[in-house]
PyMOL CGO cylinders between C-alpha atoms (Angstrom):
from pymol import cmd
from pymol.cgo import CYLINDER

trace = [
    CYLINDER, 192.24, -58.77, 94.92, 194.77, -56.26, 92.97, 0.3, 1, 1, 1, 1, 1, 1,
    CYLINDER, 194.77, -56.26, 92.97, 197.97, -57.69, 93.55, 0.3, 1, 1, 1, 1, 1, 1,
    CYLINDER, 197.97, -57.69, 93.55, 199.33, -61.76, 93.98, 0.3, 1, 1, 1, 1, 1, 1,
    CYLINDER, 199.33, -61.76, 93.98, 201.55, -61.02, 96.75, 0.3, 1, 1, 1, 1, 1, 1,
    CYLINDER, 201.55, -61.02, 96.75, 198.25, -59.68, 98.66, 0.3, 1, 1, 1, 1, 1, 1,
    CYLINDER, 198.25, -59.68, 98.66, 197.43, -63.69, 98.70, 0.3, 1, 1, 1, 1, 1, 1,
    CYLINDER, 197.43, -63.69, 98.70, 198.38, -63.88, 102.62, 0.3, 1, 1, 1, 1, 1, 1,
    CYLINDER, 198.38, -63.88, 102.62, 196.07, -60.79, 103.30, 0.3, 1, 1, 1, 1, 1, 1,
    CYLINDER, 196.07, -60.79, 103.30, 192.95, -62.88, 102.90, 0.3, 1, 1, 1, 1, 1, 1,
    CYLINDER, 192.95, -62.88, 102.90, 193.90, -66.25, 103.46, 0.3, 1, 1, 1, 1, 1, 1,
    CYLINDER, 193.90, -66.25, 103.46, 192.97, -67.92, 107.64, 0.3, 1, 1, 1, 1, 1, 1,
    CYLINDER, 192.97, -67.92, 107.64, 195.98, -68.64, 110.14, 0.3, 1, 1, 1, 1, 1, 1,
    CYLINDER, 195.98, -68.64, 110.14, 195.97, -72.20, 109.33, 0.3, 1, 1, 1, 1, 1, 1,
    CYLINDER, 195.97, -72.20, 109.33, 195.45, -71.80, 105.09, 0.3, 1, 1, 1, 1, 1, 1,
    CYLINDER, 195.45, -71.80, 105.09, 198.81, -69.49, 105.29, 0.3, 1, 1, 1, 1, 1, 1,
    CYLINDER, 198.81, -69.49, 105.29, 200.64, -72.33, 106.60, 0.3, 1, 1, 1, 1, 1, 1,
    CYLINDER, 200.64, -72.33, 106.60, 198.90, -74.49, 104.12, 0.3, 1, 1, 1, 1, 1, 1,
    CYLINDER, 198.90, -74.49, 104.12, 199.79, -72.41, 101.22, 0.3, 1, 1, 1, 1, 1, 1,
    CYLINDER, 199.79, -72.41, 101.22, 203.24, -72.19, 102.00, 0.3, 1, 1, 1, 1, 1, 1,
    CYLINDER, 203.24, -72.19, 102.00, 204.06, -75.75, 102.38, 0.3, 1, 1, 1, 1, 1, 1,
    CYLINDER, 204.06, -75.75, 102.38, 202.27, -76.39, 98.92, 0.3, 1, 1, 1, 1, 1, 1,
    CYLINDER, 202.27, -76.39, 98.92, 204.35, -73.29, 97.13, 0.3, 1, 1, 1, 1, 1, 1,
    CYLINDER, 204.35, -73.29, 97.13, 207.38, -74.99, 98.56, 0.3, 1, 1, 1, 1, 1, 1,
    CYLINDER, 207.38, -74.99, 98.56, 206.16, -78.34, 97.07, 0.3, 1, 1, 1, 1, 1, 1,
    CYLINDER, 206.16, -78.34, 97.07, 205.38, -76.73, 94.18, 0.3, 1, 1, 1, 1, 1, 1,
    CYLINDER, 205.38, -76.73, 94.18, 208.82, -75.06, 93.59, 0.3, 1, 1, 1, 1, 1, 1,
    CYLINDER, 208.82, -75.06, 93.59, 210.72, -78.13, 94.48, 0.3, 1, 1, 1, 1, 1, 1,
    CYLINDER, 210.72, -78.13, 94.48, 208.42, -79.84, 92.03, 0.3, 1, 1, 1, 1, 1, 1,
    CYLINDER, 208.42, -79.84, 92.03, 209.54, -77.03, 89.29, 0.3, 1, 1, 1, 1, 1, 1,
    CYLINDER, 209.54, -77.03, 89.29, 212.83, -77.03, 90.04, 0.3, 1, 1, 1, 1, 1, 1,
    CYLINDER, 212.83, -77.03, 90.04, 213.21, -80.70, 89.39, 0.3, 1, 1, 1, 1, 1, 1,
    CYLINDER, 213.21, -80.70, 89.39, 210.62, -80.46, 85.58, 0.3, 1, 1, 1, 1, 1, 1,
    CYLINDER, 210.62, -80.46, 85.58, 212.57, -77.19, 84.99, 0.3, 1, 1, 1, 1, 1, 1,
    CYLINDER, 212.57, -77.19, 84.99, 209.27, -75.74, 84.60, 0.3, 1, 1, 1, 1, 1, 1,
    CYLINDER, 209.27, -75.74, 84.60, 207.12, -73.03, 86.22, 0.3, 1, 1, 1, 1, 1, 1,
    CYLINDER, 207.12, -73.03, 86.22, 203.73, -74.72, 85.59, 0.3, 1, 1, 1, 1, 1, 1,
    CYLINDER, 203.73, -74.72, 85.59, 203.73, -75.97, 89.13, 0.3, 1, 1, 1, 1, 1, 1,
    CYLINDER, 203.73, -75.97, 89.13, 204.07, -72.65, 90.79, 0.3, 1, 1, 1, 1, 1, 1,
    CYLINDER, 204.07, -72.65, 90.79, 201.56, -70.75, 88.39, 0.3, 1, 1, 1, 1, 1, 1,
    CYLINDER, 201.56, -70.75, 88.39, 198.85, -74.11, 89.35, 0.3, 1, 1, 1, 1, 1, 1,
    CYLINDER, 198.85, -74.11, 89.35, 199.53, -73.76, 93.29, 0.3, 1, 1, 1, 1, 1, 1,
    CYLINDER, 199.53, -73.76, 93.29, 199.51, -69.40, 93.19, 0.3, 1, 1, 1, 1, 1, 1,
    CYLINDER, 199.51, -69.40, 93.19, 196.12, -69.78, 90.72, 0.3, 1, 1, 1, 1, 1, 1,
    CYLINDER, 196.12, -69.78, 90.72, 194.48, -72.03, 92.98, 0.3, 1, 1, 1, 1, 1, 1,
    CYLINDER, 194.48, -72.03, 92.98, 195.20, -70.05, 96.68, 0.3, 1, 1, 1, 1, 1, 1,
    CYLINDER, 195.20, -70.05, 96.68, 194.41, -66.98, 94.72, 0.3, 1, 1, 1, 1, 1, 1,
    CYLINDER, 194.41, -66.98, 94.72, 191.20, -68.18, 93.99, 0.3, 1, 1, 1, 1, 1, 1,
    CYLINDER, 191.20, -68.18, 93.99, 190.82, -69.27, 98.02, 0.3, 1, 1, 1, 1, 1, 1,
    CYLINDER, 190.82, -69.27, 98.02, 192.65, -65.46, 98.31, 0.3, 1, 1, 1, 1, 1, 1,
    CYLINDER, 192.65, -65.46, 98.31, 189.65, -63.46, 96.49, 0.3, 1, 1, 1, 1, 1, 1,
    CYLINDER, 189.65, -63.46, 96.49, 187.15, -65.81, 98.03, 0.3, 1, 1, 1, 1, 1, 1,
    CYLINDER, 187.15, -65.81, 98.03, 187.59, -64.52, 101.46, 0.3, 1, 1, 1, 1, 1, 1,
    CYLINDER, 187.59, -64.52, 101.46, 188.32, -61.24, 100.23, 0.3, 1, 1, 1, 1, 1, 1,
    CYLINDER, 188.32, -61.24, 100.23, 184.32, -60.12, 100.06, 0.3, 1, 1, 1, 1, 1, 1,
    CYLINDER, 184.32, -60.12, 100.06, 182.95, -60.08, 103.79, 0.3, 1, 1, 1, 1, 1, 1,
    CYLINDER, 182.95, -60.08, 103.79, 180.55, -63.08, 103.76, 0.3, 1, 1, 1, 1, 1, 1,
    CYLINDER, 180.55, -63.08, 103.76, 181.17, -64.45, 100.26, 0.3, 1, 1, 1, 1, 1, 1,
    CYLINDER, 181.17, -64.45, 100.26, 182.83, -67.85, 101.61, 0.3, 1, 1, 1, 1, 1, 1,
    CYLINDER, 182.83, -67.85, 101.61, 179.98, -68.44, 103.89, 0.3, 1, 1, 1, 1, 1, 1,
    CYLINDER, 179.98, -68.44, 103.89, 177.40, -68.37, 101.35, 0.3, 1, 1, 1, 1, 1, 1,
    CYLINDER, 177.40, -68.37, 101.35, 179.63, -70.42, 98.80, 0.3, 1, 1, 1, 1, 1, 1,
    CYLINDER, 179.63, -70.42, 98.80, 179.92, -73.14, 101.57, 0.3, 1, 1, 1, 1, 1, 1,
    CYLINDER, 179.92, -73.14, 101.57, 176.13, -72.77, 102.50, 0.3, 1, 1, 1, 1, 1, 1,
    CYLINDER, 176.13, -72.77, 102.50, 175.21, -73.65, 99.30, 0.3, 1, 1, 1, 1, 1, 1,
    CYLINDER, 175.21, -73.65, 99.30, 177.94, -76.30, 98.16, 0.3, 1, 1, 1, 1, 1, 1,
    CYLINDER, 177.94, -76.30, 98.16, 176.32, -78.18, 101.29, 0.3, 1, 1, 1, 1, 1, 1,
    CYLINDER, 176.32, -78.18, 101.29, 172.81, -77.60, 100.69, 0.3, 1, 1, 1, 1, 1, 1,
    CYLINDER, 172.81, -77.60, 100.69, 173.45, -78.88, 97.03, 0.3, 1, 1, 1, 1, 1, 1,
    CYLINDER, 173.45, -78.88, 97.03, 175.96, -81.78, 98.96, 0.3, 1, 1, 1, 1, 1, 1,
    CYLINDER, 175.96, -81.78, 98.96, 172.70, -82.84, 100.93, 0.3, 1, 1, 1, 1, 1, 1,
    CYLINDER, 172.70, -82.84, 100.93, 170.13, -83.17, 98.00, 0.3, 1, 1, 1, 1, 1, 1,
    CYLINDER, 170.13, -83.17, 98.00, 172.83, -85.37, 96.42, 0.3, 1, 1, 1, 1, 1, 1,
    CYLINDER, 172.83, -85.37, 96.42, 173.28, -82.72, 93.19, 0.3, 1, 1, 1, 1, 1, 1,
    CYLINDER, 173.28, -82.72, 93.19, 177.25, -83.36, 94.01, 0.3, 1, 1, 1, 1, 1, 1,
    CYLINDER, 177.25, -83.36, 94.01, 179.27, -85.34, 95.98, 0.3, 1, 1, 1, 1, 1, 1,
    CYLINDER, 179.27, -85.34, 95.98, 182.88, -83.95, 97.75, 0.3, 1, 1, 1, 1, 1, 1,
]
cmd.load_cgo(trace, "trace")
């Protein structure tokens, strides 16, 4: 991903309207600590969700193997 505001290019239907709730959230939130830590946490994290579905496939094998590793009881989530 080149660009932040390309975040919505990559993200599902439902994660858009996700996102934007939390970014609201998060700017009420930094409005009140008169900080921007809360918006740069909520844009780093969708990003991340962002570049994950960016490469065709990528989030399918992620998942695949987060629940193969889920099911041998290496992690719990």
């Amino acid at each position: 991903m080149k660009r932040k505001n390309e975040i919505l290019k990559y993200l599902h239907d439902d994660d858009k309207l996700l996102f934007l709730s939390e970014l609201l959230d998060a700017i009420a939130l930094s409005k009140k600590q008169n900080s921007f830590a809360t918006i740069d946490s909520c844009m780093e994290a969708w990003e991340a969700t962002a570049e994950l579905n960016s490469v065709p496939g990528l989030r399918e094998k992620v998942w695949s193997r987060f629940e193969n590793l889920k099911s041998r009881g290496l992690i719990h989530g």
